[in-house]
C-alpha angles and dihedrals in degrees: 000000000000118000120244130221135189117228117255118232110190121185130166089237141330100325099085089066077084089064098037085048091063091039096060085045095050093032105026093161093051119102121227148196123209119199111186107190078204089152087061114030150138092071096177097103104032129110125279091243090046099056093043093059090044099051092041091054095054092044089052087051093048086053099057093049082064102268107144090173117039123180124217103230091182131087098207097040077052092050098043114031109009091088090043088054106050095034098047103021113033098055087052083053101049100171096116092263108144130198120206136190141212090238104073103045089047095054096042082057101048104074077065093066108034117088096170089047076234122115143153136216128216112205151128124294090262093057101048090043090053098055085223099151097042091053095055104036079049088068098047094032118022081174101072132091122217126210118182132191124192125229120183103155091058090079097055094048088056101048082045098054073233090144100112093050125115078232090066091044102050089044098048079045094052095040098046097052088046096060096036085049089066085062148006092203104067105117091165129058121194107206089214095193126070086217084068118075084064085080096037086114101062096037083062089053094060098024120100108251091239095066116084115214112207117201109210096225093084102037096047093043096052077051091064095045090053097041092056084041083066107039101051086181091068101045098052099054088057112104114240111204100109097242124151130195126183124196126181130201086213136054113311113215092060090044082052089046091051105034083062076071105044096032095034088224137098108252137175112212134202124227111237118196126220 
């Protein structure tokens, strides 16, 4: 009989509970895996080779815990290490395991949105700096122009159930007139990072009607339907009993205590050590 494996969901921290969240509802007999840096985190203003070592450290953990397919829930471990590992390790490793990101499937679905073939992207300080997104929109959609707009205080708004604060307001105000004053013409926002459609809320309050803001959950997780949908092998090596589990670098009453907010769900963590 065929050996079984859950499906591995690594995020730096708490964000990628948006995107696990949209995977149990797209995929509620699959069993899966979640791995929160928390100790570490926030990774949006650390170093390339920083981020990669992290993130290949976690991956590597999430393996041997019998993931054979991980996810990288996190837009800056994506941006940062997601290329390094399948292009260095894996192949080391050789055994079939893959490892995916949230960019790509973000950028191949834009150009569906975008009416103008202007968008801009709301992200950490990593991301931005990568290019990421530019990079890969560039390949599906060569027409479209990217504008991009750091924010590196909205991670901390949202860890800190910090979204109803004149802080939050006056920052959501100042970083959304810095990227709309780089055009007039921008009729699409990507959230690019998976912290962010905690605020979405307020984003919409001080955002003009005509600009669409996409949150990546839904998109990426439709990208993973359709990508075991196409490599049957894969699929069918994924264990099915509808079983999470949820482990935390950090301490894990305060990872339970946030993840309610981000998964919408009560969990109980584990602590891993690394």
């Amino acid at each position: 009989m065929q050996q079984k494996y859950p499906i591995g969901v690594f995020d730096s921290g708490y964000g990628g509970l948006t995107v696990l969240k949209e995977f149990v509802q797209d995929l509620p007999e699959y069993d899966f895996i979640y791995l929160g840096d928390n100790a570490r985190a926030p990774y949006g203003n650390l170093s390339y080779e920083t981020v990669y070592a992290y993130t290949l450290e976690c991956v590597k953990h999430l393996f041997d815990m019998g993931c054979r397919l991980v996810i990288l829930a996190c837009n800056t471990a994506s941006s940062k290490a997601l290329r390094s590992i399948q292009q260095k390790d894996l192949p080391i490793i050789n055994d079939g395991k893959r490892v995916l990101g949230v960019i790509r499937p973000t950028s191949e679905k834009i150009g569906e949105f975008t009416t103008t073939n202007q968008i801009g992207i709301f992200a950490t300080t990593g991301t931005v700096k990568s290019e990421s997104y530019k990079l890969e929109i560039e390949k599906f959609y060569p027409n479209i122009k990217v504008y991009q707009e750091a924010c590196p205080d909205w991670v901390t708004l949202v860890e800190n159930n910090a979204f109803n604060t004149p802080e939050a307001d006056a920052s959501i105000k100042l970083h959304i007139e810095n990227l709309l004053a780089q055009s007039e013409e921008i009729d699409t926002i990507i959230l690019g990072c998976t912290h962010f459609p905690l605020l979405m809320p307020k984003i919409s309050q001080y955002l003009p009607e005509n600009i669409r803001v996409i949150s990546q959950g839904e998109i990426v997780s439709n990208a993973l339907v359709d990508y075991l949908n196409r490599h049957i092998e894969i699929n069918s090596a994924c264990s099915k009993k509808g079983t999470l589990q949820f482990y935390t670098t950090g301490n894990t009453e305060n990872f339970d205590t946030h993840a309610a907010v981000f998964f919408g769900k009560t969990i109980q963590s584990k602590f891993l050590m690394l």
